[in-house]
DRENSEDREN-132631 format. One record per atom (N, C-alpha, C, CB): residue in one letter; x, y, z. Coordinates in steps of 0.001 Angstrom, whole numbers, padded with zeros to 6 digits, always signed. Glycine has a CB too. Example, Ala and Ser with C-alpha at 12.3 -4.5 7.8 and 13.67 -1.06 7.14 Angstrom:
BEGIN
A+013190-005690+007800 A+012300-004500+007800 A+013200-003300+007800 A+011308-004473+009046 S+012850-002250+007080 S+013670-001060+007140 S+012900+000030+007870 S+014084-000598+005725 
***
This chain:
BEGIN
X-003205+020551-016490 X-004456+019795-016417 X-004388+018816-015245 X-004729+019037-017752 X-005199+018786-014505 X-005327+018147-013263 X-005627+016390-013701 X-006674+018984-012340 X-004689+015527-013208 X-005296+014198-013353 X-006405+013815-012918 X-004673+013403-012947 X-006605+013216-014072 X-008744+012814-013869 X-009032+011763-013100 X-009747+012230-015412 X-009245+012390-011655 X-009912+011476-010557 X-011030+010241-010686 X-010546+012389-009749 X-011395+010542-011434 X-012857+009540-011565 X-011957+008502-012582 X-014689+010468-012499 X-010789+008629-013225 X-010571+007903-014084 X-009595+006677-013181 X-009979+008757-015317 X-008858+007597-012607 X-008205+006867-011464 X-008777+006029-010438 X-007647+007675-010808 X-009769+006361-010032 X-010718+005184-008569 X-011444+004483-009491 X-012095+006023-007131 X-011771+004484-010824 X-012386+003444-011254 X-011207+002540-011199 X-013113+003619-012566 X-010672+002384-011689 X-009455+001660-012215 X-008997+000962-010630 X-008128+002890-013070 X-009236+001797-009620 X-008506+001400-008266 X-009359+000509-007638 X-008189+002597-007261 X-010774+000475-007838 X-011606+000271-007893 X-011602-001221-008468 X-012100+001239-008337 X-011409-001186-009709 X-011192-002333-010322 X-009980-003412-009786 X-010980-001900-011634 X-008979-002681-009603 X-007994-003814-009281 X-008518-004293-007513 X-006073-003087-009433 X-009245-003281-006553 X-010068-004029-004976 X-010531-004908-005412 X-011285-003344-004063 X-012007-004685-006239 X-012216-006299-006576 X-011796-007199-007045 X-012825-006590-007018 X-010790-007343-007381 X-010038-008485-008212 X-009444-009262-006661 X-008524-007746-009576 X-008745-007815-005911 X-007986-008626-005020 X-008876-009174-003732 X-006750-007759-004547 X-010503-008374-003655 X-011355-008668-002670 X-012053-010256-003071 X-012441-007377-002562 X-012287-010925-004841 X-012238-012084-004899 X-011192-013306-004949 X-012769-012048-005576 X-009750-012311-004713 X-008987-013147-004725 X-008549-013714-003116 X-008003-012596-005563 X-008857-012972-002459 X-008613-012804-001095 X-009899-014183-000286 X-008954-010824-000688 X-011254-013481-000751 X-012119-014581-000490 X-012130-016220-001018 X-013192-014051-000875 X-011528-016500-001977 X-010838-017530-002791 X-009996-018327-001413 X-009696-016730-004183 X-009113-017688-001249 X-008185-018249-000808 X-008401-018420+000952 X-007009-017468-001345 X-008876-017465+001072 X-009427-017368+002404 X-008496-016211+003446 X-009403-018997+003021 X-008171-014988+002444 X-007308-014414+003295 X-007959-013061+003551 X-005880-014367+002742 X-007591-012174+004783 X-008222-011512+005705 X-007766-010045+004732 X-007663-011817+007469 X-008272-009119+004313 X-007502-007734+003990 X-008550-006799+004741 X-007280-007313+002135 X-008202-005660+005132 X-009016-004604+005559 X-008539-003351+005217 X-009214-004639+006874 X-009339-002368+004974 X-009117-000930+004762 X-007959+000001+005670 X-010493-000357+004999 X-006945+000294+005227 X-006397+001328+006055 X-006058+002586+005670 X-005431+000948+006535 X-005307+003245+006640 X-005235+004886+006425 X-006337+005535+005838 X-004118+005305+005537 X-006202+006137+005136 X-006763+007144+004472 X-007909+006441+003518 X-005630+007963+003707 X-008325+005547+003389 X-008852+004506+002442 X-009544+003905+004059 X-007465+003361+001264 X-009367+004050+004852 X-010517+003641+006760 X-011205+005162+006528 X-009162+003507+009152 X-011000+005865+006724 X-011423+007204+006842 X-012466+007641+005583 X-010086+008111+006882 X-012315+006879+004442 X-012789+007230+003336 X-013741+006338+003755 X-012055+007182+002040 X-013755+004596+003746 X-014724+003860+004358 X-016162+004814+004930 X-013911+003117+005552 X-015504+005125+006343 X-015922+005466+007623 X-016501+006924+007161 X-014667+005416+008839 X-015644+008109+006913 X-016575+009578+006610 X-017083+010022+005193 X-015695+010852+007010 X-016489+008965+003863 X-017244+009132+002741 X-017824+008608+002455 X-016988+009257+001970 X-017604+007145+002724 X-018212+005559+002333 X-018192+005725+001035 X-019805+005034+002853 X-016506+005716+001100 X-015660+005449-000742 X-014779+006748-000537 X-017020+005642-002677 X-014024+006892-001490 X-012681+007748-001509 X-013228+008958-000665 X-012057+008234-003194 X-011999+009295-000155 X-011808+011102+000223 X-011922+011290-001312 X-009982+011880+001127 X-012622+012043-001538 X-012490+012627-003035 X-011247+013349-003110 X-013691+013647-003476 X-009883+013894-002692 X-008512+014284-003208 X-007983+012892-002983 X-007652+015597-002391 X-007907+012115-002473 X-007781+010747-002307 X-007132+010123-003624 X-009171+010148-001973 X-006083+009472-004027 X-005512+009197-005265 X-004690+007723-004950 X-004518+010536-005779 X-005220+007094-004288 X-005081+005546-003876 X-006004+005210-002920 X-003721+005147-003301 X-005354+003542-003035 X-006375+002879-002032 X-005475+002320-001110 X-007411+001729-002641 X-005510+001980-000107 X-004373+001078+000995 X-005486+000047+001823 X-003353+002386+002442 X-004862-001100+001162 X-005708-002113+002276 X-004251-003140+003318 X-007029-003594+000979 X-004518-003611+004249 X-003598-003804+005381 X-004014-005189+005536 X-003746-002807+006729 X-002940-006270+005950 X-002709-008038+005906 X-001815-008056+006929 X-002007-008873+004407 X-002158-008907+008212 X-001681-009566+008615 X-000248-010069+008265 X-002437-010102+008621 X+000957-009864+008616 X+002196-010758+007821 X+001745-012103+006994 X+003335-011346+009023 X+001000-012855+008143 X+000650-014568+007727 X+000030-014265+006585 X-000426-015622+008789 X-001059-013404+006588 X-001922-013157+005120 X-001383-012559+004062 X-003063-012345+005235 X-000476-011476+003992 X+000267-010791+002924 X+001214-011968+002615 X+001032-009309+003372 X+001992-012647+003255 X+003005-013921+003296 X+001951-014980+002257 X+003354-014660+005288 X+000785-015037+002265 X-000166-016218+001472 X-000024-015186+000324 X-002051-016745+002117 X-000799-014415+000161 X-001075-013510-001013 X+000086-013416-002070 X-001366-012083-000481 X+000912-012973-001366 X+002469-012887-002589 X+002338-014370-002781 X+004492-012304-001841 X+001984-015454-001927 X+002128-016787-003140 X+001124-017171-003875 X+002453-018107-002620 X-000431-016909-003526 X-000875-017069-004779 X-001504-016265-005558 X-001446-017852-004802 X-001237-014309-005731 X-001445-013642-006453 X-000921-013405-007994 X-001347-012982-005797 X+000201-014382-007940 X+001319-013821-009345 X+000757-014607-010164 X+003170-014071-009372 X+000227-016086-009622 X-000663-017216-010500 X-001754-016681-010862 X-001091-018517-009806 X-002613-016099-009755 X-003943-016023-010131 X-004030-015009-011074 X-004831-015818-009053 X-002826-013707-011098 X-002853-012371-011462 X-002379-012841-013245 X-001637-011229-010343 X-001618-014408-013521 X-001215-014707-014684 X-002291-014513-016171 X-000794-016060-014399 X-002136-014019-016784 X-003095-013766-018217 X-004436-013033-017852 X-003582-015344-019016 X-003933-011784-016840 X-005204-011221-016422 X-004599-009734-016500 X-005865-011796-014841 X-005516-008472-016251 X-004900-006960-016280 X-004551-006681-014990 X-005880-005783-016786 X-003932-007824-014424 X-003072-007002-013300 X-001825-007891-012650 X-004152-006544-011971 X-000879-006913-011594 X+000288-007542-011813 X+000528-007019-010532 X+001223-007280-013073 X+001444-007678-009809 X+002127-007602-008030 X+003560-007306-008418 X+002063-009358-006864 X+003606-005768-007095 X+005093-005490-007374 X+005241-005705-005888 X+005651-003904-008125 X+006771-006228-005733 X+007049-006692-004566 X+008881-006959-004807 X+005970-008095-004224 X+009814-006481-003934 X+011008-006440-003664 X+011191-008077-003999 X+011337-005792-002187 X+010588-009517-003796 X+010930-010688-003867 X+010651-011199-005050 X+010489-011325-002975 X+009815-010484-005667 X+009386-011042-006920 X+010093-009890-008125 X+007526-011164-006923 X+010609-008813-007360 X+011035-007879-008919 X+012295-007071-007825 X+009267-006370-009913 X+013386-007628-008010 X+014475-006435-007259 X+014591-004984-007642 X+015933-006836-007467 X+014124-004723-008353 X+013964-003303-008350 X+012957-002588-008186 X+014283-002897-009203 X+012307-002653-007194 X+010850-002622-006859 X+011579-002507-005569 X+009628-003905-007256 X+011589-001356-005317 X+012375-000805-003599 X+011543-001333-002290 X+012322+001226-003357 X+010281-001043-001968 X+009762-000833-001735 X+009621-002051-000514 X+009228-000407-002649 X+008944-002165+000981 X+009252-003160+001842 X+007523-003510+002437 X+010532-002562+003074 X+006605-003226+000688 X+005200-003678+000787 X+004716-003932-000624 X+004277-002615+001527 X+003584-004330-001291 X+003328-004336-001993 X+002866-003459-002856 X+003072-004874-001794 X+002446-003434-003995 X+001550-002955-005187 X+000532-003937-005955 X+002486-002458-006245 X-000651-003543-006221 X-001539-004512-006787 X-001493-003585-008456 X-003315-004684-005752 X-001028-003864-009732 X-001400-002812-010844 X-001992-003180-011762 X-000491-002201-011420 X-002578-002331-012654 X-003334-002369-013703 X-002467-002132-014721 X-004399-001542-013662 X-002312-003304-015483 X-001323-003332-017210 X-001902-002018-017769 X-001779-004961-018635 X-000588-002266-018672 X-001364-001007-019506 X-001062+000523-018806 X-003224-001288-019445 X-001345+000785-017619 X-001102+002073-017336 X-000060+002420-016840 X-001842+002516-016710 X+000849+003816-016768 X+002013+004184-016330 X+001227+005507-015598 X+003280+004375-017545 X+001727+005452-014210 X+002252+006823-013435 X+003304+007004-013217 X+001888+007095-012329 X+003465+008937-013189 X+004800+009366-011975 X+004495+009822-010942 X+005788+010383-012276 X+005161+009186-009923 X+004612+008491-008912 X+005460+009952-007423 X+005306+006332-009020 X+005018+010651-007084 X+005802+011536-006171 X+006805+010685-005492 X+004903+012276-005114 X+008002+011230-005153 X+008805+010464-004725 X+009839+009473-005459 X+008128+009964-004083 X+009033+008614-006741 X+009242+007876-007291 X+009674+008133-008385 X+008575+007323-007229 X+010191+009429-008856 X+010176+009809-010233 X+011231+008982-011548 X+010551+011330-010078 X+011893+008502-010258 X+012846+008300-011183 X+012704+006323-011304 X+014514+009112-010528 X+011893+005706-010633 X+011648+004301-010287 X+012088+003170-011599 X+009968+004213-009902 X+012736+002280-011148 X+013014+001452-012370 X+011936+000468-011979 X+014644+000810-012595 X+011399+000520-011782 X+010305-000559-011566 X+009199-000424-012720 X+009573-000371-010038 X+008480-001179-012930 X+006964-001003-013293 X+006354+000006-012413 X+006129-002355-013145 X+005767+000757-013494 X+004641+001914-012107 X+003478+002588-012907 X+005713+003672-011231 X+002585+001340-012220 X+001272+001654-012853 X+000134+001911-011815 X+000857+000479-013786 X-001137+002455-012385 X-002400+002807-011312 X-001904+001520-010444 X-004369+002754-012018 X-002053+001694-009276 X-002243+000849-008218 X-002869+000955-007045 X-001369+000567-007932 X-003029+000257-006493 X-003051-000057-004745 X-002267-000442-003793 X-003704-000838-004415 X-002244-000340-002737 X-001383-000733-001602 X-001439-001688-001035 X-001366-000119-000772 X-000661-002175-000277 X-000672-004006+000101 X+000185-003551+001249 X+000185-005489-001216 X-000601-003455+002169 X+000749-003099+003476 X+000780-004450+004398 X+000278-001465+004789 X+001566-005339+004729 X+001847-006016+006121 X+001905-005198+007316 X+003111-006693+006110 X+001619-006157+007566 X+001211-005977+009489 X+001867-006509+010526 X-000082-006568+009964 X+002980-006120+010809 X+004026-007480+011450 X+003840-006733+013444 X+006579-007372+010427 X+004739-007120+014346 X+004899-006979+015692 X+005828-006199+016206 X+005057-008002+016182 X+005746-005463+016819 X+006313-003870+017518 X+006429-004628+018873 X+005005-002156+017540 X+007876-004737+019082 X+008762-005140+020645 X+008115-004173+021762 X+010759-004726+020582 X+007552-004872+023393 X+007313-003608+023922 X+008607-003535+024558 X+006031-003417+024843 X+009356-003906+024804 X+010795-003545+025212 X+011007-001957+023893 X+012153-005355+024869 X+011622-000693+025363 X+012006+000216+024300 X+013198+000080+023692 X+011985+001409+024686 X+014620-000819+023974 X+015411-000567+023196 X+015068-001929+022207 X+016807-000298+023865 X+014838-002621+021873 X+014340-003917+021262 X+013421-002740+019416 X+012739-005081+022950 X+012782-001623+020581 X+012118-000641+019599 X+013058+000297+018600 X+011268+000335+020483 X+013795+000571+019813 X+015067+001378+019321 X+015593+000978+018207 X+016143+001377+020189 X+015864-000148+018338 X+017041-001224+017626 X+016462-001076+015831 X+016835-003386+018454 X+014820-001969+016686 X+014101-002121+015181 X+014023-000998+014131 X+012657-002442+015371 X+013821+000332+014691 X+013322+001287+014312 X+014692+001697+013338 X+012748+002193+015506 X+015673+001734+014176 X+016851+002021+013482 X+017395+001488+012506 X+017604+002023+014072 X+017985-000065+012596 X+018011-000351+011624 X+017139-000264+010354 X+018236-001073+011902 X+015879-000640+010422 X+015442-000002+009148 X+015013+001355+008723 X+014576-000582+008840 X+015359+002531+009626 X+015391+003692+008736 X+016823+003451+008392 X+014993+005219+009389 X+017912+002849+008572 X+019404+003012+007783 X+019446+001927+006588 X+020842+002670+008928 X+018314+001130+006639 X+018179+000609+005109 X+017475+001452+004315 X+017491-000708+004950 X+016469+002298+004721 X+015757+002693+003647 X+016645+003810+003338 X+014244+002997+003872 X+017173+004507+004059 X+018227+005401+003811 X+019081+004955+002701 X+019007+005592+004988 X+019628+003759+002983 X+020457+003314+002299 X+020198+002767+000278 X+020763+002277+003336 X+018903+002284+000790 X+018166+001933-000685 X+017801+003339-001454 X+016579+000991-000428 X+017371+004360-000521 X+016985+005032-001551 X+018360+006372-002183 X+015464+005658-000955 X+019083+006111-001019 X+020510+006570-001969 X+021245+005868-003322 X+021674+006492-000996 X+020769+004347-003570 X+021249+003652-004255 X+020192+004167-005579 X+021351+002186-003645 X+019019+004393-004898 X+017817+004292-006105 X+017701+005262-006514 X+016491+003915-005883 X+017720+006490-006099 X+017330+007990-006106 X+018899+009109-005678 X+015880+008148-004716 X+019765+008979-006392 X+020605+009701-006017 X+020435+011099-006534 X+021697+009140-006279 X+019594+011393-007413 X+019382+012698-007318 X+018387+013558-006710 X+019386+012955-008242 X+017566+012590-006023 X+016375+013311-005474 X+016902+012649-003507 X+014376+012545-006464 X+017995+012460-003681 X+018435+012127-002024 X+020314+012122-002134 X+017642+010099-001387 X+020344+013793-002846 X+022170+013775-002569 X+022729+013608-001675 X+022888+014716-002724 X+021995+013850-000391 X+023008+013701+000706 X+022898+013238+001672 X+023431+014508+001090 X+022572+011869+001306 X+021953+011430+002705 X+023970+010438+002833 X+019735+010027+002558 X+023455+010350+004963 X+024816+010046+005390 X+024971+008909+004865 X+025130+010034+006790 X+026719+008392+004779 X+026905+006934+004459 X+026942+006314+005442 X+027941+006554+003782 X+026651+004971+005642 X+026976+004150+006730 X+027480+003212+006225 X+026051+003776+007558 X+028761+002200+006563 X+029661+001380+005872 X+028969+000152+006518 X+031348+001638+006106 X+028059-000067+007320 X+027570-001355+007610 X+026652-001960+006422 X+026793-001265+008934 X+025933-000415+005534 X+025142-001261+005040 X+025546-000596+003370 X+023459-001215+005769 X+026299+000302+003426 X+026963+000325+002252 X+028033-000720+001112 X+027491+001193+002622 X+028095-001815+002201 X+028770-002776+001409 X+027808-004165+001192 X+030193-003101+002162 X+026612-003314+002039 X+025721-004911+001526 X+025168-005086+000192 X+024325-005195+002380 X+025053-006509-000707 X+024205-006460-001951 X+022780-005872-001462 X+024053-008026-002673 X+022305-005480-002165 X+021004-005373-002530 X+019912-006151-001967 X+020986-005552-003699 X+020174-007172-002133 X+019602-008723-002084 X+019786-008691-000502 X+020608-010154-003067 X+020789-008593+000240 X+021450-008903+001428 X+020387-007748+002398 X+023374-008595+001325 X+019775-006115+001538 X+019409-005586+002314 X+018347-005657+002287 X+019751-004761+002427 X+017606-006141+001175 X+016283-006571+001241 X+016053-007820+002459 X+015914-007071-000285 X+017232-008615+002289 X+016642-009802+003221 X+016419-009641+005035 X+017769-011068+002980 X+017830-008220+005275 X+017628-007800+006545 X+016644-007372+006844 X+018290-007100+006915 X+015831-006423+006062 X+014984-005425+006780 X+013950-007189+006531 X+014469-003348+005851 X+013423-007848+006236 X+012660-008526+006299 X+012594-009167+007377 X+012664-009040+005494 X+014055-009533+007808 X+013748-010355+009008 X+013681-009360+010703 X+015116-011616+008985 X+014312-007869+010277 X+013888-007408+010978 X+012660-006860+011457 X+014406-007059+010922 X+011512-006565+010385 X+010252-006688+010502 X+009869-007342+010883 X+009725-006658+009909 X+009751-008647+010592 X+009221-010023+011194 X+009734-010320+012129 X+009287-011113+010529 X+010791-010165+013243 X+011439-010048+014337 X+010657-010719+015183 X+011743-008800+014702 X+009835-010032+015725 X+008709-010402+016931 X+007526-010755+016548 X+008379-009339+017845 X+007034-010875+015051 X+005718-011913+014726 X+005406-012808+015361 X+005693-012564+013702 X+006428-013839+015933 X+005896-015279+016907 X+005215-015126+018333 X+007246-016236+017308 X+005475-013565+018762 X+004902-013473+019811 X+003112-012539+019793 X+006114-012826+020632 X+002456-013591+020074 X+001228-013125+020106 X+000239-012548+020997 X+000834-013790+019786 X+000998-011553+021542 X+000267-010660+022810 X+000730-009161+022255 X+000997-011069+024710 X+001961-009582+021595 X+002136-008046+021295 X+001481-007110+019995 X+003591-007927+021146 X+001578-005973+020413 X+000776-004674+019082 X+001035-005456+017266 X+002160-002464+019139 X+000463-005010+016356 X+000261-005195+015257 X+001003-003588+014764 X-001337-005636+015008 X+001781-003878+014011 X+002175-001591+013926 X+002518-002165+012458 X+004200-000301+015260 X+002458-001252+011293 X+002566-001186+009720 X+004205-000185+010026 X+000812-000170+008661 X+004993-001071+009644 X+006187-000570+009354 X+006544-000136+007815 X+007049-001531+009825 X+006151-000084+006958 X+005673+000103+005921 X+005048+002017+006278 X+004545-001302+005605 X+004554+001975+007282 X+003693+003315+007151 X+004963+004767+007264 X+002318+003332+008737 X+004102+005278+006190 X+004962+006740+005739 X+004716+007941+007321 X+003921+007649+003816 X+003757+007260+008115 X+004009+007765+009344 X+004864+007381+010426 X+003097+007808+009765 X+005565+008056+011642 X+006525+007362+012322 X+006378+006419+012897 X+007010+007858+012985 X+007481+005469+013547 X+007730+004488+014061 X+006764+003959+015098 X+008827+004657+014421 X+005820+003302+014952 X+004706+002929+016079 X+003551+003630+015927 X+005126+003196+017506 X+003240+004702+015235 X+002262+005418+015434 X+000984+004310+014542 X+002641+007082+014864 X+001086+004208+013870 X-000245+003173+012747 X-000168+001611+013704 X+000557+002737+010334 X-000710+001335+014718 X-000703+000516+015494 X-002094-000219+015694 X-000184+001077+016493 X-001760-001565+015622 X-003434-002016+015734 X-002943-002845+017154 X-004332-003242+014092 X-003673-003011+018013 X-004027-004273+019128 X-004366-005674+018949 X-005087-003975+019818 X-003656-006172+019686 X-003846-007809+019420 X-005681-008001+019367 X-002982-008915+021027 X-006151-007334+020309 X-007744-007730+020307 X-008787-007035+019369 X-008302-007461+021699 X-007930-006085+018656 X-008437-005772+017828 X-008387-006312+016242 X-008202-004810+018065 X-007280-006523+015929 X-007266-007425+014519 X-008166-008129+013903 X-006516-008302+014529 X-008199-009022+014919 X-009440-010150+013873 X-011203-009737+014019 X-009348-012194+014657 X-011254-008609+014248 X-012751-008264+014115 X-013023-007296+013112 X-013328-007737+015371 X-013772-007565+012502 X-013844-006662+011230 X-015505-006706+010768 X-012712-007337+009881 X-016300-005079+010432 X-017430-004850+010068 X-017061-004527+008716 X-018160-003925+010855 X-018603-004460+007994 X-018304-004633+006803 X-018889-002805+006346 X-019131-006205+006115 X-018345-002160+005119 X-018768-000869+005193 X-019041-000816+003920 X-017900+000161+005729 X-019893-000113+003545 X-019651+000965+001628 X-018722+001420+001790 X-020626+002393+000970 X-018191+001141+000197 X-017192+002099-000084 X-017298+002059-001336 X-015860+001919+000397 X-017935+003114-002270 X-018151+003355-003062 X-019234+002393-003563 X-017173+003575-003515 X-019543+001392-004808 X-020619+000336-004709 X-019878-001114-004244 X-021430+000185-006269 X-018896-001095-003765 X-018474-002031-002746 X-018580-002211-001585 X-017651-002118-002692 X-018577-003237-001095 X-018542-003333+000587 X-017292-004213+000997 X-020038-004130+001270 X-016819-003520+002127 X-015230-003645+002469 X-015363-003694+004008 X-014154-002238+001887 X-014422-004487+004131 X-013638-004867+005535 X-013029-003589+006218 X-012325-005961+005244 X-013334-003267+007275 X-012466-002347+008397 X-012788-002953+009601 X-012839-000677+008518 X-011631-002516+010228 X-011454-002495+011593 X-012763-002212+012218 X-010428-001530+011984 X-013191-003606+013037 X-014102-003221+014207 X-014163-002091+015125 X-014024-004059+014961 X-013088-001919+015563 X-012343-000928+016353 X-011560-000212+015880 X-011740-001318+017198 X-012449+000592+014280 X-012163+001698+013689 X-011808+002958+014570 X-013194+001913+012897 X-012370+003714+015134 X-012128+004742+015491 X-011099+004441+016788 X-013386+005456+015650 X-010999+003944+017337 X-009563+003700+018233 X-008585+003565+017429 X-009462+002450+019151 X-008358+002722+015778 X-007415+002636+015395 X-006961+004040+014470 X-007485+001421+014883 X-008173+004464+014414 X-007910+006043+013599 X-007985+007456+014559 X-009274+006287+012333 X-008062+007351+015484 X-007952+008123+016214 X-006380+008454+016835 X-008878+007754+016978 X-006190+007059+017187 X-004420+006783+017153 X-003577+007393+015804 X-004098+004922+017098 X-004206+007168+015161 X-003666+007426+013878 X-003636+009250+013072 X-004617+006356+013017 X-004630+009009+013561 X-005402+010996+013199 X-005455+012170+014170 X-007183+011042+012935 X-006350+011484+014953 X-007160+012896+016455 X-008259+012654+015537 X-006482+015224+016787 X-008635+013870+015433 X-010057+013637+014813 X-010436+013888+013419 X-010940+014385+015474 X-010619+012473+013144 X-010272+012011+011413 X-011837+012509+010927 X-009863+009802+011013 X-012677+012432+011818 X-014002+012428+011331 X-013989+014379+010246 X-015317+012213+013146 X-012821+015549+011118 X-013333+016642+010955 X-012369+016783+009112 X-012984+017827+012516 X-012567+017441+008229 X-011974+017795+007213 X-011183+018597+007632 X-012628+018176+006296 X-010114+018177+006556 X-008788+018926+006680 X-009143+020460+005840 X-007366+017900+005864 X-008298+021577+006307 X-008273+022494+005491 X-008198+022725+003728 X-007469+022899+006018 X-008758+023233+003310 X-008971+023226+001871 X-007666+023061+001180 X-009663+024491+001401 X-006570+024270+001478 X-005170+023708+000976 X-004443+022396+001032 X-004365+024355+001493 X-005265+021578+002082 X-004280+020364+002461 X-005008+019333+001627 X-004144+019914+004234 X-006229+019625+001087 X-006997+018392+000341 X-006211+018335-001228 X-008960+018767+000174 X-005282+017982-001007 X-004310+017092-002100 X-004239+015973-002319 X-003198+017112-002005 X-003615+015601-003677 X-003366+014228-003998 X-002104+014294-003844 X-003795+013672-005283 X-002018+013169-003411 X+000056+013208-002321 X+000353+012327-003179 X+000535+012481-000167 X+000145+011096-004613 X+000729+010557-005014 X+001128+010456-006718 X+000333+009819-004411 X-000382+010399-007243 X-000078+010416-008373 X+000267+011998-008883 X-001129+009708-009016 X+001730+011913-010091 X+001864+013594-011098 X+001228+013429-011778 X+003047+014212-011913 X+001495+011899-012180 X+000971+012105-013994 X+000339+010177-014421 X+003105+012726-015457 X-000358+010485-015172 X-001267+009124-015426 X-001124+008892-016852 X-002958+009253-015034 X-001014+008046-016961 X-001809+007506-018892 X-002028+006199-018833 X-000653+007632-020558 X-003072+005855-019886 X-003526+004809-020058 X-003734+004215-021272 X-004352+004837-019530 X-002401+003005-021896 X-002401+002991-023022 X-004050+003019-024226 X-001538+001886-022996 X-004716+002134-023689 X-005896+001466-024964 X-007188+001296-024038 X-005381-000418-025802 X-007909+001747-024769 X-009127+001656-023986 X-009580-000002-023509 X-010305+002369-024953 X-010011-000282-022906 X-010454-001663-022367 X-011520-001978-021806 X-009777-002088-021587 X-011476-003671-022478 X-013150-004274-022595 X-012976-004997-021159 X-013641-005614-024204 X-014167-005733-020912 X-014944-006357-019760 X-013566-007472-019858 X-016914-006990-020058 X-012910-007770-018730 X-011777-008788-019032 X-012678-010109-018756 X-010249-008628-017947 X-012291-011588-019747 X-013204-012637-019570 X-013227-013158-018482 X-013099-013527-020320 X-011802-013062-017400 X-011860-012986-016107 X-012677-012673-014529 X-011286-012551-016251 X-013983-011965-015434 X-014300-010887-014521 X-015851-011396-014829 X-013719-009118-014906 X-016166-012625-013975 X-017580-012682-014281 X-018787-012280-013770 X-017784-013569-014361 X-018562-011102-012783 X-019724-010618-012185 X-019816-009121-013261 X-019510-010390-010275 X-018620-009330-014136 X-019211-008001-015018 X-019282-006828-014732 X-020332-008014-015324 X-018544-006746-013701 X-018475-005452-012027 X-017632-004854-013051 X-017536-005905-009911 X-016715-004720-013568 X-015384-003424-013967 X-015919-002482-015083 X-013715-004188-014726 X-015679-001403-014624 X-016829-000025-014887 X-015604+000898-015510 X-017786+000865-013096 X-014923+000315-015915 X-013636+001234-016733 X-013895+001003-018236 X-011850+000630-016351 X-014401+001738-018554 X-014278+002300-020280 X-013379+003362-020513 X-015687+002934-020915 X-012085+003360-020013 X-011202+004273-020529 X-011119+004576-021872 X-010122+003963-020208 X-011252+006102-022491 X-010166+006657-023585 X-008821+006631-023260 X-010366+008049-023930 X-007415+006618-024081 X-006548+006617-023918 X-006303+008564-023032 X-006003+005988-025289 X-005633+008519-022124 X-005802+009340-021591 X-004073+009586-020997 X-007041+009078-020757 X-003797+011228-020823 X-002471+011503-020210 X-002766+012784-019664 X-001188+011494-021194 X-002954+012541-018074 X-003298+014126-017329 X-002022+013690-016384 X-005245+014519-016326 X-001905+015599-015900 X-000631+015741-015293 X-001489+016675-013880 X+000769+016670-016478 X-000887+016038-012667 X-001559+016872-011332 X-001062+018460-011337 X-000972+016102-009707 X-001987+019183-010792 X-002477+020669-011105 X-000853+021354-009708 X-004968+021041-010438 
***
């Protein structure tokens, strides 16, 4: 039985606005990326195989958010996963989730973390134009993630190489490197914006200094959302031509296997525009 799409973007749905009034609250910048720009821009709302949402922050702004999301998120249906706030939570970006629900998560099967419907929370940090400065960056953190996910996933990554530099580091020690190696070149403000975080290679998800802070507003679904002014330069970089559909075999859901959702749920008292459109049955579908 194919997991029930409509059950999933409501819910994803639900946790954007929470974080689109939490964001305006505070005064912090989020915008649509990847595949969730494209959905903006050629569906106005999900790619329908589409099985998340990814919105993209500034370091300075994701850096605000992790401090006042865990408060605001306190005695409410949702919850922030993040390597600083939960060490076993691998991961070198966020999650926004909805209590109550569990996925298995591709990739993730085996996750000691919490892993529920969510969204994406990617930072946005600075890409050296020096190439070995690139080199450097690039490297070291594919030999942490290498390294974490041999620690995390040893059966779904038997053989990845050892390296004794970072095989004797705590945990803690490798979370804190790759952080400061991300943030590396943040202070300098002429250079590219690139999502190191992105499941695409090294530099390719790249925004421009002059492009960042401009942002139009779009549908997306009965919301209206932030993207890139200079959408199609940043998705074009990103795609070729995002506008055309992919082949029928490739329109997959790349994340969620499997969904459930403990108890059906009311209007949270939290929620006073009355916007959350989830009347779930308890529900458990598995991807086709």
């Amino acid at each position: 039985m194919m997991v029930d799409m409509k059950q999933i973007h409501g819910i994803q749905l639900d946790i954007l606005r929470k974080v689109a009034r939490l964001s305006a609250k505070h005064h912090i910048k989020y915008f649509m990326t990847g595949g969730s720009a494209i959905g903006a821009v050629r569906h106005h709302g999900f790619i329908p195989w589409d099985d998340d949402i990814d919105i993209g922050l500034t370091r300075h702004d994701f850096e605000k958010f992790l401090q006042v999301a865990p408060t605001e998120f306190e005695s409410t249906d949702y919850f922030v996963e993040e390597n600083r706030l939960n060490p076993a939570y691998e991961y070198d970006f966020a999650k926004v989730m909805f209590k109550g629900t569990r996925i298995l998560e591709r990739g993730r099967e085996e996750a000691k973390s919490k892993n529920g419907i969510f969204i994406d929370v990617f930072p946005f940090d600075k890409m050296p134009i020096n190439k070995r400065q690139q080199r450097q960056q690039k490297h070291v953190l594919q030999a942490i993630l290498t390294e974490i996910r041999r620690r995390f996933y040893p059966d779904l990554f038997p053989n990845l190489p050892l390296d004794a530099q970072y095989t004797s580091m705590t945990l803690e020690q490798l979370y804190d490197l790759r952080f400061r190696m991300m943030t590396k070149y943040d202070h300098h403000a002429r250079l590219p914006y690139i999502n190191l975080s992105s499941p695409y290679e090294y530099g390719k998800e790249r925004i421009l200094p002059n492009e960042m802070n401009r942002f139009i507003k779009m549908p997306f679904e009965d919301m209206s959302v932030p993207v890139l002014a200079a959408y199609d330069s940043y998705l074009t970089r990103l795609y070729g031509d995002y506008m055309k559909l992919p082949p029928v075999e490739k329109r997959i859901q790349r994340h969620i296997l499997k969904a459930s959702v403990d108890n059906p749920q009311v209007l949270s008292e939290d929620d006073p525009d009355n916007q959350r459109q989830i009347r779930p049955n308890q529900f458990e579908a598995e991807a086709g």
